[in-house]
VEXDO-427122 format. One line per field, with one value per residue (C-alpha): residue number from 1; x negated, y, z. Coordinates in steps of 0.001 Angstrom, whole numbers, plus 524288, in hexadecimal, padded with zeros to 5 digits. Example, Ala and Ser with C-alpha at 12.3 -4.5 7.8 and 13.67 -1.06 7.14 Angstrom:
# residues 2
num = [1; 2]
X = [7CFF4; 7CA9A]
Y = [7EE6C; 7FBDC]
Z = [81E78; 81BE4]
This chain:
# residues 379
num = [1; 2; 3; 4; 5; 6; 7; 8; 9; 10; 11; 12; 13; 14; 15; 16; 17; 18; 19; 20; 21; 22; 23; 24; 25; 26; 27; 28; 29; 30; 31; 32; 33; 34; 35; 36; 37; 38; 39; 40; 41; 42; 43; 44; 45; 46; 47; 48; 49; 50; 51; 52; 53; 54; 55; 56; 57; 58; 59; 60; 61; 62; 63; 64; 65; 66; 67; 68; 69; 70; 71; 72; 73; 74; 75; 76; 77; 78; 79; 80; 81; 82; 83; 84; 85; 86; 87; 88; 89; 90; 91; 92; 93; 94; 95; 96; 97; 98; 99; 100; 101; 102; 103; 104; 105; 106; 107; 108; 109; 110; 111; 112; 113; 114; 115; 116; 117; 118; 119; 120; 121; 122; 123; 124; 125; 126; 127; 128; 129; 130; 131; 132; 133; 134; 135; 136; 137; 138; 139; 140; 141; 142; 143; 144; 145; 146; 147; 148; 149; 150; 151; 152; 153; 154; 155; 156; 157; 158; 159; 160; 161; 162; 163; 164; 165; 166; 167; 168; 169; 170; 171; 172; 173; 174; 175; 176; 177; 178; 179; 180; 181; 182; 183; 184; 185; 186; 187; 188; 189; 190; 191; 192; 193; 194; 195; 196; 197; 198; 199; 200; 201; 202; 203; 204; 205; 206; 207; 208; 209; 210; 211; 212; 213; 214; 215; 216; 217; 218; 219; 220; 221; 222; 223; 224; 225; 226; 227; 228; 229; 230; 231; 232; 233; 234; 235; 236; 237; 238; 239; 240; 241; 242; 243; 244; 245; 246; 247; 248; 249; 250; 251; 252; 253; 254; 255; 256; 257; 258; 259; 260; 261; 262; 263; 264; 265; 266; 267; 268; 269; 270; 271; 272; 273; 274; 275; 276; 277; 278; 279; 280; 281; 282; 283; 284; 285; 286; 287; 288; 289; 290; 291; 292; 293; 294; 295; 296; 297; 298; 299; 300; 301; 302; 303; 304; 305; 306; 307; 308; 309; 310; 311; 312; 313; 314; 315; 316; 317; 318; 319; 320; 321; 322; 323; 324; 325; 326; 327; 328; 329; 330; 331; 332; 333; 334; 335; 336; 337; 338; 339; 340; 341; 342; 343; 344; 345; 346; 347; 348; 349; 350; 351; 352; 353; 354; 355; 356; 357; 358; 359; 360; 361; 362; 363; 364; 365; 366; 367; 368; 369; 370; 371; 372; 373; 374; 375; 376; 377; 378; 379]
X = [A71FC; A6DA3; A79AF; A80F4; A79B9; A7C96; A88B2; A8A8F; A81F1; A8A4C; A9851; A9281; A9826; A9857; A9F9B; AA77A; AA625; AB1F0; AAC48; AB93C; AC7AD; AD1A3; AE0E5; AE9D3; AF76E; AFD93; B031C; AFD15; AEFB8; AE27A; AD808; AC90C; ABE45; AB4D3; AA4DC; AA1CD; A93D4; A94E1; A925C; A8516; A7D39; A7283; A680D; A5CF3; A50A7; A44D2; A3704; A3197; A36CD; A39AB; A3BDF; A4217; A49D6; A506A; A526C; A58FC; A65B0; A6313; A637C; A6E94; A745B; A7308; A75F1; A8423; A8775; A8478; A7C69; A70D1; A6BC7; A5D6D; A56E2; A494D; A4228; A38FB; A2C34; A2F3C; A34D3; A2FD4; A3069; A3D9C; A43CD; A3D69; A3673; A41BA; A4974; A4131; A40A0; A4F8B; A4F1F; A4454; A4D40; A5726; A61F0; A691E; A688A; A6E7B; A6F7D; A64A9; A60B0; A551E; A54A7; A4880; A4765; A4572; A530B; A5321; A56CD; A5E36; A636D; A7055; A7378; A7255; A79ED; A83E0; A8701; A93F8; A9043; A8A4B; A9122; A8731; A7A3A; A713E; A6607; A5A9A; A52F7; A5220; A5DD8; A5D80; A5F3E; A6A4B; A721E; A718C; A758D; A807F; A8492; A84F7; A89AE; A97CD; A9F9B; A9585; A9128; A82CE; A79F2; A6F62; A63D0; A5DB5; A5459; A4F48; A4A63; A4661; A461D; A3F85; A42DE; A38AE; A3E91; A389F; A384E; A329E; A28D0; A1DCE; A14DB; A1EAD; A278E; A191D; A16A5; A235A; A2591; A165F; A1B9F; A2993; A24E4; A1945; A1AF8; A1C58; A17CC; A238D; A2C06; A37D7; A43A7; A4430; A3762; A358F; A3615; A388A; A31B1; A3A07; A32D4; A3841; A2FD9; A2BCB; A24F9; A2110; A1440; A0E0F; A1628; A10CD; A0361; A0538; A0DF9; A037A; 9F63A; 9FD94; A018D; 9F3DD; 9EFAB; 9F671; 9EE52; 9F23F; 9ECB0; 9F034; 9FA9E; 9F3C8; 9EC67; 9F0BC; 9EC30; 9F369; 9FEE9; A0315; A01E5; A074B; A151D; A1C31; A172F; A12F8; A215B; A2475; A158A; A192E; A2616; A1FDF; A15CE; A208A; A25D9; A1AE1; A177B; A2572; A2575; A1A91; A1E81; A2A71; A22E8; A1FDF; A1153; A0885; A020B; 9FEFC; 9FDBF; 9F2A6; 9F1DF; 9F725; 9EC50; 9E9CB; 9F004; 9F469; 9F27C; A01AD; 9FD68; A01CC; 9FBDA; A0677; A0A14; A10D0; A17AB; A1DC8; A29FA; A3810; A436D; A4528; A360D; A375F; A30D4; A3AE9; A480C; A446E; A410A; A31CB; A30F0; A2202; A16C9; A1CE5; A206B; A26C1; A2718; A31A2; A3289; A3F75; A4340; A4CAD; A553F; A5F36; A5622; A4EFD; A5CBE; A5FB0; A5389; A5477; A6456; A6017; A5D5E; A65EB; A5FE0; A64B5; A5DE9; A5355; A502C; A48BA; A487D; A3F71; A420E; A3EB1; A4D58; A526B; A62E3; A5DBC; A5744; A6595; A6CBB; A6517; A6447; A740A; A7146; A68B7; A6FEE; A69E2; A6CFB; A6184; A59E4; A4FB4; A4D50; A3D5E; A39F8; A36D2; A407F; A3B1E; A43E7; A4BBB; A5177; A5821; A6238; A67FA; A6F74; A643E; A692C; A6C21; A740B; A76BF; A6F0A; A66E4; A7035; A7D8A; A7ECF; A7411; A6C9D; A69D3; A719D; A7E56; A7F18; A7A8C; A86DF; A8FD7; A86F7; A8800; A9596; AA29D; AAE2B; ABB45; AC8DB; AD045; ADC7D; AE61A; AF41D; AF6C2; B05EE; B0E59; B0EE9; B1BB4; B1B42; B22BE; B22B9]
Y = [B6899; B70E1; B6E9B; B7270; B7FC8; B82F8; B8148; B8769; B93DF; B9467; B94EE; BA0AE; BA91B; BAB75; BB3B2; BADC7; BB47E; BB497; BB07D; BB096; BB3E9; BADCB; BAEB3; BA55E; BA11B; BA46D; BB303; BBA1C; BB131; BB606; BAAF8; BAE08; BA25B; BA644; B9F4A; B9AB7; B9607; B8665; B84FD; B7D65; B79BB; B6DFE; B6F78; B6409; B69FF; B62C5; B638D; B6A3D; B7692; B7665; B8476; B8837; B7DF5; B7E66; B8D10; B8C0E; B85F4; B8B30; B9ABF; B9A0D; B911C; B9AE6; BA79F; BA08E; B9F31; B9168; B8B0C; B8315; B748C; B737F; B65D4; B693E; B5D2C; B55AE; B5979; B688B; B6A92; B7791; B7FAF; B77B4; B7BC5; B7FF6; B8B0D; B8F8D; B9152; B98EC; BA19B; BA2AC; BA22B; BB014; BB3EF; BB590; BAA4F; BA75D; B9C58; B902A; B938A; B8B01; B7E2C; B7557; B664B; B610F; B52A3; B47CF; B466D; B3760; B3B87; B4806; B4904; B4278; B4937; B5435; B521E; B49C0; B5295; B5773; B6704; B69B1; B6EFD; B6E61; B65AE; B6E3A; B6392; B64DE; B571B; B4961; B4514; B39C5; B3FFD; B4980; B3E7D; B38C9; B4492; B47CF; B3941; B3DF2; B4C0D; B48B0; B53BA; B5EBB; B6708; B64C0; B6CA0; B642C; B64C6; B57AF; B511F; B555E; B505A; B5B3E; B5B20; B65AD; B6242; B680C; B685F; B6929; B78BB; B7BF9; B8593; B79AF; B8370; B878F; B79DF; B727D; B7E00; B7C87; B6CE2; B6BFD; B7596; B707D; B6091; B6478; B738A; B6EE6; B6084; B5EB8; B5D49; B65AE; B61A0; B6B6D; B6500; B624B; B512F; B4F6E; B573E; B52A5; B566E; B5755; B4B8B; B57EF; B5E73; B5170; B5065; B5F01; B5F63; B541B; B5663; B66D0; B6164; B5921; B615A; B6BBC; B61DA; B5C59; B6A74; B69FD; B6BFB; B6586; B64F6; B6B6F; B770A; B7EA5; B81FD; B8BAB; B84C5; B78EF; B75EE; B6976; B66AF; B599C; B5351; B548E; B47A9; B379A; B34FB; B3E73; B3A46; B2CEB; B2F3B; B36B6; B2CFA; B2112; B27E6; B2A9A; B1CB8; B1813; B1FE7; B1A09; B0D07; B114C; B169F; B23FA; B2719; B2EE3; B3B0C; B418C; B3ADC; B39E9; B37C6; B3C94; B46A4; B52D8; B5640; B48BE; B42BC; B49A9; B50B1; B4986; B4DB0; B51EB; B465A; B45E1; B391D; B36B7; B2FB0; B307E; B346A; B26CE; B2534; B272D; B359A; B383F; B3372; B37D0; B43E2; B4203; B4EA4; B4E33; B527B; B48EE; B4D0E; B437D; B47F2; B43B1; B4335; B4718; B458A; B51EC; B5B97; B52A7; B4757; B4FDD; B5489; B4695; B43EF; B4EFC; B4B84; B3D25; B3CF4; B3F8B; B4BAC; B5A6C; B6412; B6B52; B6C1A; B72F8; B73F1; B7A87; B7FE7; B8CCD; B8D06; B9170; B8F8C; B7FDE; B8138; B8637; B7B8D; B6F74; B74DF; B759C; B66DF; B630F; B5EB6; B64EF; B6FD9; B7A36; B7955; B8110; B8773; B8994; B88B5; B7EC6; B75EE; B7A98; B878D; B8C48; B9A38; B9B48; BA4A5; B9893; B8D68; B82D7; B7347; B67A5; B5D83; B50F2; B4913; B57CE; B5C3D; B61E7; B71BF; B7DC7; B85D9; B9292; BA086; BA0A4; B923C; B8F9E; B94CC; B8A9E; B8055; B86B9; B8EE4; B8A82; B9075; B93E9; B9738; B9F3B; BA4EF; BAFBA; BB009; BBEDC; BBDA6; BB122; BA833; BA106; B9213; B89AC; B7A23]
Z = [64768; 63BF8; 6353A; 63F2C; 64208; 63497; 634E2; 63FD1; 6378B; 62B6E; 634CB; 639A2; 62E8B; 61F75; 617EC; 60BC3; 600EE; 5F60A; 5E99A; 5E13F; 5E24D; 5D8C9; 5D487; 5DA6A; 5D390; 5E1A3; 5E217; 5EC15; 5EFC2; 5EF40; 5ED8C; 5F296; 5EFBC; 5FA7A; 5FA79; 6077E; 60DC0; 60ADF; 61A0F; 61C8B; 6113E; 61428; 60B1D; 60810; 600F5; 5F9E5; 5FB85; 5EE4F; 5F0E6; 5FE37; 601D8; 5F5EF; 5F462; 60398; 60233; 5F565; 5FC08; 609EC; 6054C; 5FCAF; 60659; 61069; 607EC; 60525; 614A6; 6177B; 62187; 61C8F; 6236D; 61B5A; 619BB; 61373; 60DA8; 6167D; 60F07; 6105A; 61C65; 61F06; 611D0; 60DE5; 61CA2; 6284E; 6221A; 618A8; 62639; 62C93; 62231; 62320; 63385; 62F86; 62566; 6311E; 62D80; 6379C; 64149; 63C96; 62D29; 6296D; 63021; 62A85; 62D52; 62BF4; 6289C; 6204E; 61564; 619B4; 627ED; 62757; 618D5; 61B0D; 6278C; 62099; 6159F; 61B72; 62672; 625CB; 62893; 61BB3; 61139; 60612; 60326; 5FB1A; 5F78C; 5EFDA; 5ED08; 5E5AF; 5DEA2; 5E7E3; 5F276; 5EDED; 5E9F5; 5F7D9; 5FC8D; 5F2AC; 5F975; 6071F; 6053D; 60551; 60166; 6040B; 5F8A3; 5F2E1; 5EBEB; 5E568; 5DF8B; 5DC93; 5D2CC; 5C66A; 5BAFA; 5B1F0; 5A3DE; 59B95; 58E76; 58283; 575EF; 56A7C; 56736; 574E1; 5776B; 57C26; 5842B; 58CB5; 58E27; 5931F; 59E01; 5A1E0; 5A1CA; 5A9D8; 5B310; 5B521; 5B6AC; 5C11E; 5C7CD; 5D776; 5D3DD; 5CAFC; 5D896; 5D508; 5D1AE; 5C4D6; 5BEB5; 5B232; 5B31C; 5A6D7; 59885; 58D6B; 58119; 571F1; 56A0E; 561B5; 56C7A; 577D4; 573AF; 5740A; 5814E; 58740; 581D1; 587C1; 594C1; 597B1; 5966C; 5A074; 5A9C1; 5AB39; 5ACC2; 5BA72; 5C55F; 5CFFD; 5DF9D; 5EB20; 5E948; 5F343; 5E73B; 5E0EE; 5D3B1; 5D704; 5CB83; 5D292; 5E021; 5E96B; 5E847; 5F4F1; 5FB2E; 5F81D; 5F613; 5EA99; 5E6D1; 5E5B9; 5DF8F; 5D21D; 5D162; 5D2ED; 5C81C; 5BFAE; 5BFF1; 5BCE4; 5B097; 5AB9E; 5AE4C; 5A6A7; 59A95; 59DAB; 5980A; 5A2AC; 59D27; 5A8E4; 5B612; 5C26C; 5D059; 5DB7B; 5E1D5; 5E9D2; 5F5A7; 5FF34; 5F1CC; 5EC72; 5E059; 5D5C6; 5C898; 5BC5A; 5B5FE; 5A7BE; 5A22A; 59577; 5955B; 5942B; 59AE4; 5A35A; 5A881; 5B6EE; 5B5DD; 5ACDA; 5B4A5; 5BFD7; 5C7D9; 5C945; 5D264; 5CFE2; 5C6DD; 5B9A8; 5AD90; 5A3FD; 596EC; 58C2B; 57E68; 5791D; 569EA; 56741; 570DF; 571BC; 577C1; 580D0; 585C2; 587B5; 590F6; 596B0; 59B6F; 59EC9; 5AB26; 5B830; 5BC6F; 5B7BC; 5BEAB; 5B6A6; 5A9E2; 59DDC; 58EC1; 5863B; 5783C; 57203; 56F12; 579CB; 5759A; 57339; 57EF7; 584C8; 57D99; 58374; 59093; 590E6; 58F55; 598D7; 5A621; 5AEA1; 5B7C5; 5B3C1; 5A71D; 5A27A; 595B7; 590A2; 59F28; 5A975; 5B13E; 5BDF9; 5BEDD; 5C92F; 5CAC2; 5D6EA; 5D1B9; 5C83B; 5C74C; 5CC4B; 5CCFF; 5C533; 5BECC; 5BFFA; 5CBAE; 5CB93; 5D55E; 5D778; 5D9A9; 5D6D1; 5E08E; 5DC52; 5D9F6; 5DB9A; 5D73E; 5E5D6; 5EACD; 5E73C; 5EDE8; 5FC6D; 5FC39; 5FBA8; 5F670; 5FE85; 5F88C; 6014E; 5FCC0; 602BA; 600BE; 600CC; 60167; 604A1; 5F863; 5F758; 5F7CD; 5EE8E; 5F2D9]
């Protein structure tokens, strides 16, 4: 039923707007590429970011003339939907623009994706998940933005100081549950040991407890299931070499605040491989630029990533390497100005939200030409 209210909403009327004219071989025949509203756009948000992360595909969405179906994640129904529509419904948006399905993914995920109204799946989750629905989209465009697995690479001229505050706040700032974290410090031999010994003394200088504190640094993961899922991973690093300099036991609030935990190991310890989308940092030793380039590529993800050096052309140079869609220079992985290009590479995602990157996402483009005088046809 939602679906078909907004599709009912974006037939109501847009205006296509000519974004380019071009020459034609054919005397006498104007060509006009016109943008046009996709038509309904079915977005699926996460729970970090909930409002945020909904209203950066519904607005643009909107703005560009489409109708918008929104499943919000089942842990934040009301800031990832309900309330962001209200605020719209206030706003005065007309009836029918926005709809918000409430629900568990399991039951209504592959309605909504499979349905054959939509015109675009704008998804923001697990990697997992993406690819199932990359499997059941069909032919419908998607916009995804999926896993990460962050590297922040240190190399061996970096300012120190600055690369610790920014690797502590990048592997735990919201709990380390964001897909740009920092999962992975790759440090220069030259340097590992004055990092570690630095990275560590901040990290266990965390306070942690309930964030209704306003002293509070790290607060709850979202629930026993993400819980159990860093701390299966945790333990299957160790078991697969990783050395614990940092760890404790879950605490605080319903027993959810796990405290920062740092590991040593390398690039194929389970807190490495993976996207730990927790409070873990695993820190690697790399021997030269070229080798921490090479850990930082090995892996499947491509969505965020960092490099310090007080060089800032080197710095230049090995980010053009690094496949990933965003990378950071002297600055954190966790970095997003909504004005710029913001995705990733490989199984990171497929398109970029932001600007006028966004556009291309949730508009199509229409070639209409007009022959201004008869045009003689030779068979």
């Amino acid at each position: 039923m939602a679906i078909t209210a907004a599709v009912t909403a974006a037939a109501a009327g847009h205006t296509a707007e000519v974004v380019d004219r071009v020459g034609s071989d054919v005397p006498d025949k104007e060509n006009r590429v016109y943008r046009k509203p996709a038509g309904v756009v079915t977005v699926i948000s996460p729970w970090n970011f909930p409002m945020y992360l909904s209203n950066r595909s519904v607005a643009p969405a909107l703005a560009l003339g489409n109708a918008v179906v929104l499943k919000p994640a089942e842990d934040s129904p009301v800031t990832g939907g309900l309330l962001l529509a209200k605020v719209y419904e206030e706003a005065g948006l007309p009836p029918g623009l926005l709809s918000v399905v409430v629900g568990r993914g399991r039951d209504i995920g592959d309605h909504l994706v499979q349905h054959d109204i939509p015109r675009v799946i704008s998804f923001t989750g697990s990697t997992r998940v993406g690819q199932g629905i990359a499997a059941k989209a069909g032919l419908k465009r998607l916009a995804l933005e999926l896993g990460g697995n962050g590297p922040l690479v240190v190399l061996d001229d970096a300012d120190l100081e600055h690369a610790v505050d920014c690797a502590v706040f990048g592997s735990y700032y919201h709990q380390g549950q964001i897909c740009m974290a920092t999962n992975r410090v790759i440090i220069d031999a030259s340097v590992y040991y004055e990092f570690v010994d630095r990275f560590v003394e901040q990290a266990r200088a965390l306070r942690t407890g309930d964030p209704r504190n306003a002293e509070t640094q790290i607060g709850p993961v979202i629930n026993h299931t993400q819980l159990n899922s860093v701390r299966d991973k945790v333990a299957e690093s160790v078991a697969g070499g990783a050395k614990p300099l940092l760890f404790g036991e879950p605490q605080g609030p319903a027993g959810l605040v796990l405290p920062p935990h740092v590991l040593l190991g390398d690039n194929y310890v389970t807190t490495a491989a993976e996207e730990v989308f927790g409070p873990v940092a695993t820190l690697i030793r790399a021997h030269g630029e070229d080798d921490a380039l090479r850990i930082a590529n090995d892996t499947r993800y491509g969505l965020s990533s960092g490099v310090f050096t007080r060089d800032v052309e080197r710095g230049l140079r090995f980010a053009h390497q690094v496949e990933a869609g965003m990378t950071h220079i002297n600055d954190t992985t966790v970095h997003d100005d909504v004005h710029a290009a913001f995705g990733g590479e490989k199984a990171s995602g497929i398109g970029r939200f932001g600007g006028r990157w966004v556009a291309e996402d949730f508009t199509t483009h229409h070639w209409i030409s007009i022959q201004h005088r008869p045009r003689r046809l030779v068979f």
